[in-house]
C-alpha positions, 0 to 999 in steps of 0.5 A, spaced: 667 768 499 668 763 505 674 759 505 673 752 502 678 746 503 675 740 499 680 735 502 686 735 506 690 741 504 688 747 503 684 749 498 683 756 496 679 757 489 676 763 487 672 763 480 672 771 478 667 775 474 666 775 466 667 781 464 669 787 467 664 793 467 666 799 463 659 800 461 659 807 464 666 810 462 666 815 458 659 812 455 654 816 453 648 819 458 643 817 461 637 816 456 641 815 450 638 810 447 642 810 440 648 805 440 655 809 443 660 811 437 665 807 435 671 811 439 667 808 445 669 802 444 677 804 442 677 808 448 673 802 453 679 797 450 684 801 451 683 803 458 682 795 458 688 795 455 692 799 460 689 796 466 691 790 465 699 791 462 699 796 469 696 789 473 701 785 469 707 790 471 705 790 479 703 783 481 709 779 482 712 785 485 706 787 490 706 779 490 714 778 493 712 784 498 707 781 501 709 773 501 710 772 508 703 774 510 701 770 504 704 763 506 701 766 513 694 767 512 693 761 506 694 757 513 688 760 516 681 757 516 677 762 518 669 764 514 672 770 512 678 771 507 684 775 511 685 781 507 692 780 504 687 774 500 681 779 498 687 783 495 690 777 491 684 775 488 682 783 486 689 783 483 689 777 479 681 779 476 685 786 473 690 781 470 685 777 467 677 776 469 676 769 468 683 767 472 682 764 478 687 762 483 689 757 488 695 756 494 696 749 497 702 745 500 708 743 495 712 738 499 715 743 505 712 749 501 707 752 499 705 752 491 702 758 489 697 756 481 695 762 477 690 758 474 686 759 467 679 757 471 678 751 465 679 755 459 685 751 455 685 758 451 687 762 457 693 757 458 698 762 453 697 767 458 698 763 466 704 760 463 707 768 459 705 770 467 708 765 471 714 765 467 715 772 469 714 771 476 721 772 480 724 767 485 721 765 491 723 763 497 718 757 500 713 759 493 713 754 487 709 758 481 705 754 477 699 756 471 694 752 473 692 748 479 697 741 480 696 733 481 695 732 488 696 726 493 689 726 495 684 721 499 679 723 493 673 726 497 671 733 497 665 736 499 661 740 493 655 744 494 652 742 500 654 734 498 660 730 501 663 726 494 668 720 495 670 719 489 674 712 490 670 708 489 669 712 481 670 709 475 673 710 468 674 708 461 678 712 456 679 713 448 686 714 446 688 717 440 697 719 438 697 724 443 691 726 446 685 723 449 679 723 445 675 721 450 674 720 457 668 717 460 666 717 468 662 712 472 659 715 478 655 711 483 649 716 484 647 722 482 648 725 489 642 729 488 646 734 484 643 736 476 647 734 471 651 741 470 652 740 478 655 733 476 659 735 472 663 740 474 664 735 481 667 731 476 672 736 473 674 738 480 676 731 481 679 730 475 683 737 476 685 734 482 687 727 480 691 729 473 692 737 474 688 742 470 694 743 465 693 735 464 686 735 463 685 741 459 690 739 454 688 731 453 681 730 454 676 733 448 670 730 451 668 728 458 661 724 460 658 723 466 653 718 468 650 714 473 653 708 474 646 704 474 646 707 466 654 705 465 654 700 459 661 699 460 663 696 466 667 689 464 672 695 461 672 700 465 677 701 471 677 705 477 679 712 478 685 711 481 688 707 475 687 713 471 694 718 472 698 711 471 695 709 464 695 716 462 703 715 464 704 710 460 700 712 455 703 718 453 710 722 456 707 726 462 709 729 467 707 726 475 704 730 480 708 732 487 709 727 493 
């Protein structure tokens, strides 16, 4: 997959497959056509299961082994991915194939977020990992992509997004966000499902991905010609501040 950098620090993110393909262990042959036993799928589990406990085991020692190449090759801007990054990228699909992963700068080191890939329900499991990764000199470890300081612009199928000039209005419950609603100037000749996952990006990047899969229960994107709340709304940049003030949050790196 080319390297992206969507703004001006190095962006590497990688969305995995969904599932591993187990089909053909230990499966039936060919021309089979009944469903397989049932200890097929005990064994295709287990073997699931060991895969990924043997993965669990080997990954931050492979990942301190390797961490200067690392550092080293992130800061690369070639088409093709250095090997040192292929292989970090196999190695966090074995631990789980929905984490994605990405590396950027953190004040003069460089952050290292292994990511739930937007599954709020795979946060348990980014954060059990980085909690057992060991102290890394010029690393910050995180479990999900981080806040950034940015110019909030990217470029996202093709399209080059500003997205300074966005607007928003929110719902606040106690302690979440009911609500978050995203004016966009135009459409960008994106589909809806496209616009969307622009949005996200720019949302992960602006709160980070912890923030807004913990707060935001529901995101809508519209064109801002259909934007029926425009005197309430407020631009984007304001977002991150009225959530601090709102809730106890956590503030972004410089």
């Amino acid at each position: 997959m080319p390297l992206t950098s969507h703004v001006s620090w190095l962006r590497l993110v990688f969305l995995l497959s969904n599932a591993a393909d187990l089909g053909r262990e230990g499966g039936s042959p060919l021309g089979h056509c009944g469903p397989p036993a049932p200890d097929y799928y005990i064994r295709v589990d287990a073997t699931l299961q060991t895969r990924q406990s043997e993965a669990t085991t080997s990954f931050w020692p492979w990942f301190a082994a390797h961490s200067a190449q690392l550092a080293r090759d992130a800061g690369q801007d070639d088409e093709e991915l250095p090997k040192s990054l292929l292989e970090l990228d196999r190695r966090v699909r074995e631990l789980h194939p929905d984490l994605t992963w990405e590396i950027g700068p953190w004040e003069t080191d460089l952050y290292f977020a292994l990511s739930p890939g937007g599954n709020a329900q795979l946060l348990p499991l980014t954060r059990a990992l980085t909690q057992a990764a060991p102290p890394l000199v010029g690393w910050h470890i995180l479990p999900a992509k981080p806040a950034k300081s940015w110019n909030r612009s990217l470029a996202f199928e093709g399209v080059f997004i500003d997205a300074s000039h966005w607007r928003y209005l929110l719902t606040l419950s106690s302690h979440q966000l009911d609500s978050l609603h995203l004016a966009v100037p135009h459409d960008y000749g994106l589909t809806a499902a496209q616009l969307e996952q622009a949005a996200r990006i720019v949302l992960e990047s602006e709160l980070g991905e912890e923030t807004l899969l913990g707060r935001v229960t529901q995101l809508t994107v519209v064109v801002q010609e259909r934007w029926p709340h425009g005197p309430r709304s407020k631009p984007l940049y304001e977002l991150w501040a009225e959530l601090r003030a709102g809730l106890s949050q956590t503030s972004p790196p410089d």
